[in-house]
N, C-alpha and C positions, 0 to 999 in steps of 0.2 A: 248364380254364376258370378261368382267376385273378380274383381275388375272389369265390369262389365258397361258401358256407357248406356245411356237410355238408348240410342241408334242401335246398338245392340242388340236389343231387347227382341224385336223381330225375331229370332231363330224359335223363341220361347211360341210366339202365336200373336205378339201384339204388333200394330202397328209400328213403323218407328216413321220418325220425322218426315218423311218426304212422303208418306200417306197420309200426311192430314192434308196436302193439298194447299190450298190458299183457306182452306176454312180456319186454319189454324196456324197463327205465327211462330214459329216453332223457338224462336227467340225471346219472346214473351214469355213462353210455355216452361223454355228451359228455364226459366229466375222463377219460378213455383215448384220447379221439380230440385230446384239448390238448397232448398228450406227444408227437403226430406231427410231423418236423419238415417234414413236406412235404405240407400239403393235400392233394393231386391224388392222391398213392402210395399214403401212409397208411402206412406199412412199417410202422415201430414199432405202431399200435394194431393194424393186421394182424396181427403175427406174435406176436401176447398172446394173441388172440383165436382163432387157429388151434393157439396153443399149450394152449390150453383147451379145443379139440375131443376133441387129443389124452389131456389129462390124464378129461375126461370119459367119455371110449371105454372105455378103462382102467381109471378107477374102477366104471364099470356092469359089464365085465366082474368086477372081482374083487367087486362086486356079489351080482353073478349066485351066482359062486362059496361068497360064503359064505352066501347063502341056502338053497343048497342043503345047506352042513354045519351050517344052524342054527345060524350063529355069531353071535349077536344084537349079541354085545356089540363083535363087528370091522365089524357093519354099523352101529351106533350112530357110531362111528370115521368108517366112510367118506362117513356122511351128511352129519356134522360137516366133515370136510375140503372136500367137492362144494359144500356149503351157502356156506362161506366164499369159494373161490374164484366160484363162479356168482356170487354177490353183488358180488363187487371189477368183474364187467363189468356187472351191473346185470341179472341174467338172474333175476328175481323171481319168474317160477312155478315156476324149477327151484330155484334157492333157498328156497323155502317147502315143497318135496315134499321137498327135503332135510333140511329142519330136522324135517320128520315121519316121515324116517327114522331120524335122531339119535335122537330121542324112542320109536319106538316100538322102537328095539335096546336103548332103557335101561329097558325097561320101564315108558314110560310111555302116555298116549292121546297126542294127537296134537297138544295147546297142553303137553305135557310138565308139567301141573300134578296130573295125579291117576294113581296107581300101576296099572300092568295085571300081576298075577303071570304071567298064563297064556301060556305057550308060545306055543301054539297060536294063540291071539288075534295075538299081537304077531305072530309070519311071517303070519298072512295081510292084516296088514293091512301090515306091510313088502313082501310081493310084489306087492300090487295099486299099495302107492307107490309101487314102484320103477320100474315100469310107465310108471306115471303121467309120472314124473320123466324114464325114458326117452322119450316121445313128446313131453314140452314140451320136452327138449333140439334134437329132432331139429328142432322148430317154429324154438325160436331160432338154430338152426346153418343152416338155409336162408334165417332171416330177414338173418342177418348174411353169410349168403355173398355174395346177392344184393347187400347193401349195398356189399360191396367186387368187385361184379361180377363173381362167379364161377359158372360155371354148374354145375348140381347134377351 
């Protein structure tokens, strides 16, 4: 549909802006979808944001992984790395349960301003974030699938 705005895009079957909710800054989202050079396709902000499925997948699995060897300080790492990319698409609840994984693998609470020593403390509340973090992802990955009309 030429002149068509991504809000637009709805009539087609995809979401448009005000259905991603708060999962998705739709402001952020739009300066990834301005680097497209084809309205209609979308290739380029496509294949950033499919590239991000995959980098997400990966990082929850190795995740997963060091939660289990209690490696606080490599899951501090991966929060940090998740947090930054989830934010460059504008994916804000998974980027905010990221940055409270950063915080609580460095030992801290969870606005990263006050010190938590205890082990124990910091993985249970890493595993319930991570949790967390995995189900808003899986929210924003159907939300944006659909945008770009793909079925689950």
């Amino acid at each position: 549909m030429p002149g068509t705005t991504s809000e637009d895009r709805s009539e087609e079957g995809s979401t448009g802006f005000a259905e991603f909710g708060d999962s998705i800054d739709p402001n952020t989202f739009e300066q990834i979808l301005e680097m497209d050079d084809d309205e209609e396709e979308r290739d380029f902000s496509k294949g950033i944001v499919y590239d991000f499925f995959q980098q997400a997948e990966s990082t929850f699995q190795k995740m997963d992984s060091n939660l289990a060897r209690r490696d606080l300080a490599q899951l501090s790492s991966l929060g940090h790395f998740l947090k930054g990319s989830s934010a460059t698409l504008g994916l804000t609840k998974v980027k905010d349960s990221c940055e409270k994984i950063q915080h609580f693998g460095a030992h801290k609470d969870e606005t990263g301003t006050r010190d938590e020593p205890d082990d124990e403390i910091c993985l249970k509340r890493l595993e319930k974030t991570i949790a967390q973090a995995k189900a808003e992802f899986q929210e924003a990955e159907r939300k944006l699938k659909n945008y770009y009309h793909d079925p689950e």
